[in-house]
C-alpha positions, 0 to 999 in steps of 0.5 A: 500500500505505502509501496504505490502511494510511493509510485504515484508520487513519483510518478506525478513529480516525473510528470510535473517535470516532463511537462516543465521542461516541454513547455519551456521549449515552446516558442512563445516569444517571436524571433522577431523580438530577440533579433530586435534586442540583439539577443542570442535565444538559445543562450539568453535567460528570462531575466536578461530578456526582461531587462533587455525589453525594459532597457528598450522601452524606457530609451529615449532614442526608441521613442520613450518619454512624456509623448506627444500630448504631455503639453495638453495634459497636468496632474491636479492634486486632490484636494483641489479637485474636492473644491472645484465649484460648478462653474469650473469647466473641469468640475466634471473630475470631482464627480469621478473621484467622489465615485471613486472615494465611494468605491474603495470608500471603508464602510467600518466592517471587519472581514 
């Protein structure tokens, strides 16, 4: 009895590698991109892809950066959101973030 516990157990973990290992070989990343990051894909590990890719994306050469609208665009802080009166053409934001306060908003129970 403690003899076939002991089988599938082992059985299950050969399993669990083979299938590790299989899926690993499955290229779901294109070539396409490891050519573009001058990459070598049979010798480059998941961090060093990681790193490449974010490397990339933040580069200002690669087109990273504010954007091309970031002119147009300006954070403005809570609280002066919370006070923007009727008038103001921008008043339809304390609407939203009144929705938002409610949403996340801590009703004084426990869970």
């Amino acid at each position: 009895m403690v003899a076939k516990l002991w089988l599938r157990i082992v059985m299950v973990l050969f399993g669990v590698l083979v299938i590790g290992s299989a899926q690993a070989n499955i290229p779901s990343v294109p070539d396409e991109l490891y050519e573009a990051l001058k990459l070598d894909r049979a010798t480059t590990t998941p961090k060093q892809l990681y790193e490449s890719l974010v490397k990339r994306y933040k580069d200002p050469a690669q087109g990273a950066g504010p954007g091309t609208m970031a002119q147009y665009w300006e954070p403005i802080p809570l609280d002066k959101i919370r006070n923007l009166k009727p008038e103001d053409p921008t008043f339809y934001k304390k609407g939203k973030l009144e929705d938002v306060e409610k949403e996340f908003a801590f009703d004084g129970e426990t869970g």
